[in-house]
C-alpha positions in Angstrom: 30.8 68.6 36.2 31.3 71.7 38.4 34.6 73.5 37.7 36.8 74.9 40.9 39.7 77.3 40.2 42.9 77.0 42.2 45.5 80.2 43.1 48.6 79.2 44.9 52.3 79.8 44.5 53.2 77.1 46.6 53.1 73.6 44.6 52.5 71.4 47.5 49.6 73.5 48.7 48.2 73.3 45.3 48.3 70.2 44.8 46.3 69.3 48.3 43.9 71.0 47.3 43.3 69.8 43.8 43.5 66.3 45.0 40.8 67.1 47.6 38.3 69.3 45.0 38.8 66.1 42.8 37.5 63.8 45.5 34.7 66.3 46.4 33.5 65.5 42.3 35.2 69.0 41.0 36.7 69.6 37.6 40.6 71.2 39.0 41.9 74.0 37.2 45.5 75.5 38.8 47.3 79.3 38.5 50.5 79.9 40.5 50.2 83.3 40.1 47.6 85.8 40.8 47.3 87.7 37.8 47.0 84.6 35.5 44.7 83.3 38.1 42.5 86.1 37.8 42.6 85.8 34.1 41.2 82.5 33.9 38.4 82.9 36.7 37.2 85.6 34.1 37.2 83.4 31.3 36.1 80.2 33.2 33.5 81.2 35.2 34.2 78.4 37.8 31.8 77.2 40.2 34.2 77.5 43.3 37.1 79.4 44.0 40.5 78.3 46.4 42.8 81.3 46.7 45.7 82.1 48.7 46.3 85.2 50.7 49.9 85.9 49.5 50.3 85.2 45.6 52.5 86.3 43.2 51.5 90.3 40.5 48.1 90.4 42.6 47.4 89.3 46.4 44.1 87.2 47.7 42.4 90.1 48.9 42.7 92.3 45.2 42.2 89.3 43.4 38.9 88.6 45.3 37.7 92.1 45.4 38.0 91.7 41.5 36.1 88.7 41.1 32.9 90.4 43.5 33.3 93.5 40.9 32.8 91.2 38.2 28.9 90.5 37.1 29.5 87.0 35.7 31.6 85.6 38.9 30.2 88.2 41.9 28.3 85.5 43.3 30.7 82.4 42.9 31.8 80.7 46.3 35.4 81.9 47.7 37.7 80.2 49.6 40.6 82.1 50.9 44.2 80.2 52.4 46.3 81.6 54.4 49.5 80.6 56.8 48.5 84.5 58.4 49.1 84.7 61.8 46.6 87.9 62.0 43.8 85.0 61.6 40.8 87.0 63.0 42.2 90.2 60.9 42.2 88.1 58.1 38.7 86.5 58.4 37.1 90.0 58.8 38.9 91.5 55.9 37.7 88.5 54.1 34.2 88.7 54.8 34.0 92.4 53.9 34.9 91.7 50.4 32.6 88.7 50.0 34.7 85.3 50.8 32.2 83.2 52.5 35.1 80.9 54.3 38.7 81.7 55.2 41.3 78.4 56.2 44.6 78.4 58.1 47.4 76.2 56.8 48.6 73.9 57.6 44.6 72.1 57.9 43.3 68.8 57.8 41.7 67.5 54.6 38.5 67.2 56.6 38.8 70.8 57.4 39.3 71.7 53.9 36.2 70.5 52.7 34.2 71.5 55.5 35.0 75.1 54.2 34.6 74.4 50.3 30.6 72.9 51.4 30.3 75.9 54.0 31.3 78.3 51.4 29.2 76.9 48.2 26.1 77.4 50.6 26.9 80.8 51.8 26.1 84.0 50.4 28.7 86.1 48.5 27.9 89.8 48.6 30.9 93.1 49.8 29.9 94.9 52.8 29.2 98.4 53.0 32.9 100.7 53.8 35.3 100.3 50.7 37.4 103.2 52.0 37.7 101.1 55.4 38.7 97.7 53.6 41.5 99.3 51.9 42.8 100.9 55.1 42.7 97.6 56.7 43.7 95.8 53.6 46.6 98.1 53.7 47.7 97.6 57.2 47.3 93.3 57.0 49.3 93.7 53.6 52.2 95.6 55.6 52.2 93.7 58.1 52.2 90.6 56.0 55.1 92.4 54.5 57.0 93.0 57.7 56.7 89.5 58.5 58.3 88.8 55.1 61.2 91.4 55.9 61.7 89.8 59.0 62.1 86.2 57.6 64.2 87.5 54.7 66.4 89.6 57.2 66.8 86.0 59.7 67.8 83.9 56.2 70.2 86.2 55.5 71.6 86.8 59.3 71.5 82.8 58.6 73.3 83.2 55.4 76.0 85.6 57.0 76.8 83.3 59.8 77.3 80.1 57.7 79.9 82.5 55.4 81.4 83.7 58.6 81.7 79.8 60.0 82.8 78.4 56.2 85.6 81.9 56.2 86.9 80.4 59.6 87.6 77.2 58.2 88.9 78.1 55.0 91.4 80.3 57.1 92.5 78.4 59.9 92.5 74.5 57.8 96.1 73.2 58.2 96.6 72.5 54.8 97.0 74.9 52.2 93.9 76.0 50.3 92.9 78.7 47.5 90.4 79.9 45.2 91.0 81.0 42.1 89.1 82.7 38.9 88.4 79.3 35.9 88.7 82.0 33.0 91.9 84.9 34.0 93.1 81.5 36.2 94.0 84.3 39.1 94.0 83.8 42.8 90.8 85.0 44.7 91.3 84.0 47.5 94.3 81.9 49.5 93.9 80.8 53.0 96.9 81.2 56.1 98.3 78.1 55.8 98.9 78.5 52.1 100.4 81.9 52.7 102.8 79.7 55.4 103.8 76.7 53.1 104.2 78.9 50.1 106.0 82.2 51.6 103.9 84.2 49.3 101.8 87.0 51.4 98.2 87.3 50.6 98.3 90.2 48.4 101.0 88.4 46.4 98.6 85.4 45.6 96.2 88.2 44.7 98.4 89.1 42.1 99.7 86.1 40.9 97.9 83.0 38.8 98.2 79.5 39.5 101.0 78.9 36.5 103.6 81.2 38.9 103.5 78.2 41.3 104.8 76.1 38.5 108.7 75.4 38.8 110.6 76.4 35.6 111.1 72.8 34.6 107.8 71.8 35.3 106.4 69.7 32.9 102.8 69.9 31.3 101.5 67.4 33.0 97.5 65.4 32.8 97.0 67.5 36.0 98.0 70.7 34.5 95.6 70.0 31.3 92.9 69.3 33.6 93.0 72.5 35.5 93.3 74.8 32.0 90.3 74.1 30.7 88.2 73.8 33.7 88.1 70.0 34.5 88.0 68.9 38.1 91.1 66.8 38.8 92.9 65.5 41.2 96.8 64.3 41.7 100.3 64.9 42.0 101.8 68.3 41.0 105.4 70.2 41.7 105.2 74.3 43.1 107.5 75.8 43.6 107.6 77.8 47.2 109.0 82.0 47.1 112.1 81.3 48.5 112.6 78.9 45.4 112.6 75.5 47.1 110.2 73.1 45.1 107.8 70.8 47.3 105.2 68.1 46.1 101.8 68.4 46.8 98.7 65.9 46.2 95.5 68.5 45.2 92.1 68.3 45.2 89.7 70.8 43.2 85.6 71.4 43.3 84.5 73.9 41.0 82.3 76.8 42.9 80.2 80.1 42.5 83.0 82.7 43.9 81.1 86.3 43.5 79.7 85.6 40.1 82.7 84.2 38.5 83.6 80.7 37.7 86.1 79.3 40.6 87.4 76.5 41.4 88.7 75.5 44.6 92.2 73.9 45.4 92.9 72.3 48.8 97.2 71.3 48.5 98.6 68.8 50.6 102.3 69.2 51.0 103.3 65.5 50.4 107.3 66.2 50.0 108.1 65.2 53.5 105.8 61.6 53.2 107.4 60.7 50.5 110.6 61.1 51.4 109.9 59.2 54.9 108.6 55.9 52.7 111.9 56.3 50.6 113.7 56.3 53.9 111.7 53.3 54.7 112.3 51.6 51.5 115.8 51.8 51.7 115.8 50.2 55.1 113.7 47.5 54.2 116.3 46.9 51.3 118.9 47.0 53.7 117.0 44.7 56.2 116.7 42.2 53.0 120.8 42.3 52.1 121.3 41.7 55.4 119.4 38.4 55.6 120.8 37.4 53.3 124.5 38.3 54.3 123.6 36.3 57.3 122.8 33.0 56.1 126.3 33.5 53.8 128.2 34.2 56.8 126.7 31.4 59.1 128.4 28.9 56.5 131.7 30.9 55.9 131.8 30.9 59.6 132.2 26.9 59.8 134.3 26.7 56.5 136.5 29.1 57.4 136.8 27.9 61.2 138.1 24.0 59.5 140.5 26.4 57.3 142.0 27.9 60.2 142.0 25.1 62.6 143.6 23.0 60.2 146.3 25.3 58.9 146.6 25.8 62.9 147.5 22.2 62.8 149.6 22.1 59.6 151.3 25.0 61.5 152.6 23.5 64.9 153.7 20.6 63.2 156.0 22.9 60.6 157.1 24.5 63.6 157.7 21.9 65.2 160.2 20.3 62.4 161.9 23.7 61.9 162.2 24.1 65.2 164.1 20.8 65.8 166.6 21.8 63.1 165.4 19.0 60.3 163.0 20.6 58.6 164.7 24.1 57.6 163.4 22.7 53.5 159.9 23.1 55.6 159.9 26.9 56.3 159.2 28.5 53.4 155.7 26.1 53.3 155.7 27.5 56.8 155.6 31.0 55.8 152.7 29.9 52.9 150.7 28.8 55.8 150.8 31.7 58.2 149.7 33.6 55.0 146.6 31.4 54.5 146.0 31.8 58.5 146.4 35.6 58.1 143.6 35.7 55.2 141.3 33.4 57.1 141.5 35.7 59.9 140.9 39.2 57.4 138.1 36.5 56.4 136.9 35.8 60.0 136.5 39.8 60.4 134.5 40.2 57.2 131.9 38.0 58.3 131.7 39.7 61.7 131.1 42.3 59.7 128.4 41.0 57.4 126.9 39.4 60.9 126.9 43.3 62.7 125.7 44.7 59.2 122.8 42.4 59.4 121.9 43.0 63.2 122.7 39.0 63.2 125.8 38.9 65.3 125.8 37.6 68.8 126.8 40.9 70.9 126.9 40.8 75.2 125.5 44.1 75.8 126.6 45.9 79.2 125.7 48.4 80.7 129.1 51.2 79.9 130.1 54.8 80.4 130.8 55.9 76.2 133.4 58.2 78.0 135.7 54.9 79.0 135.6 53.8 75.8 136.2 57.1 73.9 139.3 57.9 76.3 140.3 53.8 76.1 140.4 53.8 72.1 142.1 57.6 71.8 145.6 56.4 71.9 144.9 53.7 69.2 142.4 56.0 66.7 145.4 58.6 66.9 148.1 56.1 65.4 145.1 55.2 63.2 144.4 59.0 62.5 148.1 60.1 61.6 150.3 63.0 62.8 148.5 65.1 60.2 145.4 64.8 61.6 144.5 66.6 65.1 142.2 64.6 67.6 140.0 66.5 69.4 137.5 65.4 72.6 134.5 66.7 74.1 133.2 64.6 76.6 129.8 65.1 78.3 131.4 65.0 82.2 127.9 63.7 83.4 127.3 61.0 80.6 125.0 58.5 81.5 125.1 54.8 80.9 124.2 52.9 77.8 123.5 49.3 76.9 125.9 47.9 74.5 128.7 46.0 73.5 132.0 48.0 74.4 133.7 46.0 71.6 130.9 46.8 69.4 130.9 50.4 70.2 135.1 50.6 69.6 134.3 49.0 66.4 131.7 51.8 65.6 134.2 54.8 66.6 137.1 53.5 64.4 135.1 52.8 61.6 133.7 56.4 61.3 137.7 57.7 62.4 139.4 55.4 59.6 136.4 57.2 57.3 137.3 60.9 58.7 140.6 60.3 58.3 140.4 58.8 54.1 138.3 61.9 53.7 141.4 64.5 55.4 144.4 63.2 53.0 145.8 66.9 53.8 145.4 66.8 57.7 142.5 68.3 59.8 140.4 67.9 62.8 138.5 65.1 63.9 136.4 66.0 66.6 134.3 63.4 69.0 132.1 64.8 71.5 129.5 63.3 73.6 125.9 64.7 75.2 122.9 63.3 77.3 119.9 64.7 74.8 116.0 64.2 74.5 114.4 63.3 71.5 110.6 64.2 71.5 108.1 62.8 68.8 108.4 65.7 66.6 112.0 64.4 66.1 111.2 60.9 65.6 108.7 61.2 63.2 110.6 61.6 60.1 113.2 59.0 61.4 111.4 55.0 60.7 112.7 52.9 64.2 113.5 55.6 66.5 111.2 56.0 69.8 111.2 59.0 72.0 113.3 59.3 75.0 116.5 60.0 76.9 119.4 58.7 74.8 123.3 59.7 74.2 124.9 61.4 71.3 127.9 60.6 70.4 129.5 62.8 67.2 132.0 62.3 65.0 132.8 65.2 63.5 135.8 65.8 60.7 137.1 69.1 58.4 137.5 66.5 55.3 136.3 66.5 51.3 132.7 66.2 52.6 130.0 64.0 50.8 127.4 64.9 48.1 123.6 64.5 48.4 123.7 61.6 46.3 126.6 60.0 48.2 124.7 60.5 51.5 121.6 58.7 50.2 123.6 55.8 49.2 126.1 55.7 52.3 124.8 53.3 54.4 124.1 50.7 51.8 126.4 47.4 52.0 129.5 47.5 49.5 129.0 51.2 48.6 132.2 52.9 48.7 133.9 56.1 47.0 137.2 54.7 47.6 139.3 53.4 44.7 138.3 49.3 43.9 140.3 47.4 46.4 140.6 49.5 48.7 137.5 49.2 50.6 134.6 46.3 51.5 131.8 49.5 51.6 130.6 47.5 54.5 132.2 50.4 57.3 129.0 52.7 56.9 126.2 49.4 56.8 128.1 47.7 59.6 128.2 50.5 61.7 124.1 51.2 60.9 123.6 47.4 61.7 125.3 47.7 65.4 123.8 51.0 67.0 120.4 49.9 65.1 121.2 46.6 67.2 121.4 48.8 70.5 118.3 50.2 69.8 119.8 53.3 68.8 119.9 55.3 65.2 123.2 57.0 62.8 123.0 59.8 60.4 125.3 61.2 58.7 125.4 65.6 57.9 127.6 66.5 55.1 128.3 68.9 52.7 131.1 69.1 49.5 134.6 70.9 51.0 132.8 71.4 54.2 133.4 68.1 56.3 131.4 65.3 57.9 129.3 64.9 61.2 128.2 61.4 61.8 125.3 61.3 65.0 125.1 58.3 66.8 121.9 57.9 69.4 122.2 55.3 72.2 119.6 54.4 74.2 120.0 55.6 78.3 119.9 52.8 80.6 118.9 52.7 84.3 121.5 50.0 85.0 125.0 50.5 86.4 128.0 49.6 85.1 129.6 46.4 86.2 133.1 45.9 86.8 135.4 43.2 84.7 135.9 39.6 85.6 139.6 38.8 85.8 140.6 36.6 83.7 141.3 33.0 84.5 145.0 31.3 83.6 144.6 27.6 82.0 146.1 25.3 83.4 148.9 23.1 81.7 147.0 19.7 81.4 143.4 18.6 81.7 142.1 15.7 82.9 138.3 16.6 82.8 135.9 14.7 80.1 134.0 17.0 77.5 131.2 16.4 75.6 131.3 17.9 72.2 127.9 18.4 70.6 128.5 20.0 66.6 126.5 18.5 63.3 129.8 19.6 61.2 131.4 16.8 61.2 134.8 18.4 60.4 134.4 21.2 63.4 133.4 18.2 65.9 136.7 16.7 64.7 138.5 19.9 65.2 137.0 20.7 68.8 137.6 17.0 69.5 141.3 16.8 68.2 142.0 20.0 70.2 141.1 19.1 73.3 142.5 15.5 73.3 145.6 16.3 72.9 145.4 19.3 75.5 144.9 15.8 78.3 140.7 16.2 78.0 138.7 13.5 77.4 136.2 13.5 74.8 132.8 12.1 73.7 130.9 13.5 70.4 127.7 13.9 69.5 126.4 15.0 65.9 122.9 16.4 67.1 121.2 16.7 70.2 118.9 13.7 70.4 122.0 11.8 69.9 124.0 13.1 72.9 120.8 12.7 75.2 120.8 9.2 73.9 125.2 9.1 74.9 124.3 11.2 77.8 122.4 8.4 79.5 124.6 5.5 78.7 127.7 6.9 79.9 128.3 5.8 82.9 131.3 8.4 84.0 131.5 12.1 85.0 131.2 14.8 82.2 132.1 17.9 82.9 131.8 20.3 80.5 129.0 20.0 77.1 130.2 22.2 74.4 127.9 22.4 72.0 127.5 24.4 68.8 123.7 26.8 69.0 122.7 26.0 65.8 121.9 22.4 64.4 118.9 20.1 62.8 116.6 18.4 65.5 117.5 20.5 68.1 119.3 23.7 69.2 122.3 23.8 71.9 120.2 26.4 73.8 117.4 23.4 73.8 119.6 20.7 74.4 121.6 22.6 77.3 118.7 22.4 80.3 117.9 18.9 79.2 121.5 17.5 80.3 121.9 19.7 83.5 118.7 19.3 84.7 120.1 15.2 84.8 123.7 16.1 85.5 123.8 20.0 87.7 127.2 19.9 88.0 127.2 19.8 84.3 129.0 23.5 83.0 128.4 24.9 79.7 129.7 26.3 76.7 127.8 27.4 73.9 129.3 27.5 70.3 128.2 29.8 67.3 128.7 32.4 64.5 125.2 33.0 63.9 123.0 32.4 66.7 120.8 34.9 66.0 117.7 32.7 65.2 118.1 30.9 69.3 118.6 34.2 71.0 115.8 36.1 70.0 115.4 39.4 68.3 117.7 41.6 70.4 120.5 39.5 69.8 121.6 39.2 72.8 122.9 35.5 74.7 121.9 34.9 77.8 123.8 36.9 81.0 123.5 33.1 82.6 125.0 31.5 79.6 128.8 31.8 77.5 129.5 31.4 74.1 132.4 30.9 72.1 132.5 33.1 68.8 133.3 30.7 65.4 135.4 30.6 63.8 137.8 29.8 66.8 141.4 28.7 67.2 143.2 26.2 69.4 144.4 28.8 71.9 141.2 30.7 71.9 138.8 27.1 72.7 141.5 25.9 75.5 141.3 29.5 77.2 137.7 29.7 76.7 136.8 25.9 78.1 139.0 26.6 81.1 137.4 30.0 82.1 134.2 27.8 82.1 135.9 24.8 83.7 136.8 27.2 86.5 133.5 29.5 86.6 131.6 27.5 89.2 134.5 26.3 91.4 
């Protein structure tokens, strides 16, 4: 079989054109180099040879001038490749020397063995004019070479221009990022936002190593093992910054080339401020749950304690009643017993308001409202609250805009947080409350979970007192935290206050620091509405003659409601649900003119039942009933500006004045 030698540094090329001598019936022998490939034409004696121009120790042209010098191989067929762009140069060169056929990759496989049949029938002998060939074999090799050069010279400009574009985002990445040596464990390099989060300037990375970003009582962590001996790793480590704050950051590492040393790379996310936004969040989500459930405990001490007081209202007149008439003086010391138990069902009655405004569950009538009026209404009271030892102090905002809120509500707020100031001055001080329109922008929002950008109004309370600790102001707005002595203090103030401005759609925060006072910020909402003035209230009359129809499931408050307004001259039908009163509705014959009927119940709720009955009866009025009508009214709270409600727990005077006022509303 006839035996063709191959000489190419290129493997793909070599391989073509092995594949193709083997289908032309040759025996394939292959050299990636010229010098070996010489060798083993010499020893081989092959029947073709396949060169290329450019090879590595000795070129195409030297190689085939040696084979032509050679006895034993002078006459063998020669193929030279090339990818030359000199191609007539290159086939003249070629012919001088005795190469019968010269072909320009990239060719055709067709092509290929044209030249291998052209060459094996030509003849193979060197022209005349050595001296000449190596002139010109000089000049095609130089400008082969220049070509080279120039290829080399664009790869590198390439090179150059990716480092340049990789350098610019190294540099100007937002999160910090360094390199730094695997075996000394020294900086290398540190990018600009490292050299920001960090306060270290570049050439004090350059001096430092990765261990003098560890905080003192930094622990040897899996992390810290990983990055000692070389390991790529990521997680969660503690640095500490120059000014000697210590943040958390998340890293991640890839282990590089960096000027023939071992590196790694470090990209560090600063995570401190995340993490302390989802421990914000967490604690409001466990307030959110307390408060649920304070809710549903309050909706039922709302009806128990509203028979407790009703019935000790009851107990009460008729005491009076029999003291009064001078034959039951054995009866006033059981009188006294009784207002006691009314007194603690009322402290009662305000704990669960309370509990309800903690949990965002009590009903509120929002208004639009000037924080001023308020501020200068409650100033007198919060200054016999305060004490002559303590001096207060307003700073009101002249062009303060309206807010949306309930002004009893909002009093509620600012004497929770005085009463606080002024535990916290036992010696005397200041206590300072100053308003201001203000604009909170996104960058302000976003570490504060449930406030939205806008226009709202600051309200500050603001005292010279003991101050608070950082792990009492993480705690502070938690329900039944207090620092005040047991009994003298719910620990609801703080979490009621959070619950009603939260309600608003507004945020508190508290600033404090030990023996340096207390601010407390309060953010309402700015409303385009205007303030509306007052109603005047109505004076009941001394006897009613109008017929009421009491809707309540409890069947001890329906008796209550009932009992009250009979003997107050109403008359009175009752219903224990609200399919029941539609049913009593249309059987009764007679005017009603009034439903009362609790929000809340089984079936059906009042708010349902309401339309049903005056859509039959318009002239029918209204009065709602509830503690906890937060489920009917929807999320905000709110009842509707159409409707009225009467807060439970109630007491005889309060139900008379309020069913009058609605009596009277439409007339």
């Amino acid at each position: 079989m006839r035996l063709a030698v191959v000489v190419d540094d290129n493997p793909a090329d070599r391989q073509l054109a092995a594949t193709l001598l083997k289908h032309a019936g040759y025996k394939v022998m292959v050299s990636e180099d010229g010098r070996a490939g010489l060798d083993l034409i010499l020893k081989e004696h092959p029947d073709l040879i396949i060169a290329d121009l450019i090879t590595p120790n000795v070129d195409g042209y030297d190689l085939a001038r040696a084979v032509r010098f050679d006895p034993q191989t002078s006459a063998t067929p020669m193929v030279l490749q090339t990818a030359h762009y000199l191609e007539a140069e290159v086939r003249q060169l070629a012919a001088q020397i005795g190469v019968q056929e010269v072909i320009i990759k990239p060719y055709e496989p067709q092509a290929f063995l044209n030249a291998i049949t052209k060459a094996v029938r030509g003849k193979s002998a060197m022209q005349d004019g050595a001296p000449a060939f190596d002139f010109e074999h000089m000049l095609l090799v130089s400008a082969k070479l220049y070509e080279k050069v120039r290829e080399v010279e664009a790869t590198r400009a390439q090179l150059e221009a990716a480092a340049t574009k990789y350098q610019l985002l190294f540099d100007a990445h937002p999160e910090p990022m360094w390199v730094f040596d695997l075996e000394t464990q020294r900086f290398l390099e540190a990018n600009e936002a490292a050299i920001q989060t960090y306060g270290y300037s570049r050439d004090d990375f350059m001096a430092m190593t990765i261990r003098d970003l560890d905080p003192p009582e930094a622990a040897e962590t899996s992390v810290h093992a990983a990055l000692a001996v070389g390991e790529p790793v990521e997680g969660a480590l503690f640095h500490r910054k120059k000014d000697g704050s210590v943040i958390e950051v998340q890293i991640t590492t890839h282990d590089l080339t960096y000027g023939e040393r071992n590196a790694r790379y470090v990209m560090a996310q600063d995570v401190t401020a995340k993490h302390l936004l989802a421990q914000k969040l967490h604690q409001m989500q466990r307030v959110e749950s307390l408060g649920k459930l304070a809710a549903g405990v309050a909706h039922d001490f709302n009806n128990i304690l509203g028979v407790i007081m009703n019935f000790a209202w009851f107990v009460k007149a008729n005491l009076t009643a029999a003291v009064d008439s001078g034959e039951g003086e054995r009866w006033r010391p059981v009188l006294k017993d009784v207002e006691r138990i009314e007194r603690a069902a009322e402290h009662a009655a305000r704990l669960t308001r309370q509990l309800l405004a903690f949990a965002r569950e009590e009903v509120v009538r929002p208004r639009p409202m000037n924080v001023n009026s308020v501020v200068l209404e409650l100033a007198p009271l919060l200054q016999r609250t305060l004490g002559e030892h303590i001096e207060l102090v307003t700073s009101l905002s002249p062009d303060l805009q309206a807010v949306m809120i309930d002004p009893g509500q909002l009093s509620q707020v600012l004497t929770n947080l005085a009463v606080n100031s002024r535990d916290a001055m036992p010696k005397g001080g200041t206590l300072t409350i100053d308003t201001e329109n203000v604009d909170v922008d996104p960058t302000y929002t976003g570490s504060r979970p449930g406030l939205k950008p806008g226009r709202y109004v600051r309200v500050r309370v603001s005292d010279t007192g003991t101050g608070m600790d950082k792990n009492t102001l993480e705690h502070a707005f938690e329900p039944f935290f207090t620092t005040k002595p047991r009994g003298q203090g719910t620990g609801l103030g703080l979490a009621t206050i959070h619950g009603i401005v939260a309600q608003a759609g507004g945020q508190v925060s508290l600033y404090a620091e030990p023996g340096r006072g207390t601010r407390a910020s309060v953010l309402l909402p700015i409303t385009n509405q205007t303030e509306a003035p007052d109603l005047p209230a109505n004076s009941p009359r001394a006897r009613a003659n109008e017929t009421v129809l009491v809707v309540e499931d409890q069947d001890d408050l329906r008796e209550i409601a009932g009992r009250i307004l009979s003997q107050s001259g109403y008359q009175v039908i009752s219903a224990a649900n609200g399919p029941e009163a539609i049913e009593m509705v249309r059987e009764y014959t007679g005017r009603i003119d009034l439903l009362l009927t609790d929000v809340i119940m089984p079936q059906m709720l009042g708010t349902e039942l309401a339309p049903l009955l005056v859509h039959d009866r318009p002239n029918l009025r209204v009065l709602f009933m509830s503690g906890y009508a937060q489920p009917a009214l929807g999320g905000n709270g709110s009842f509707p500006t159409d409707g009225d409600l009467l807060d439970k727990p109630f007491t005889e005077p309060t139900l008379l004045a309020r069913v009058r006022q609605a009596l009277e509303a439409k007339q």
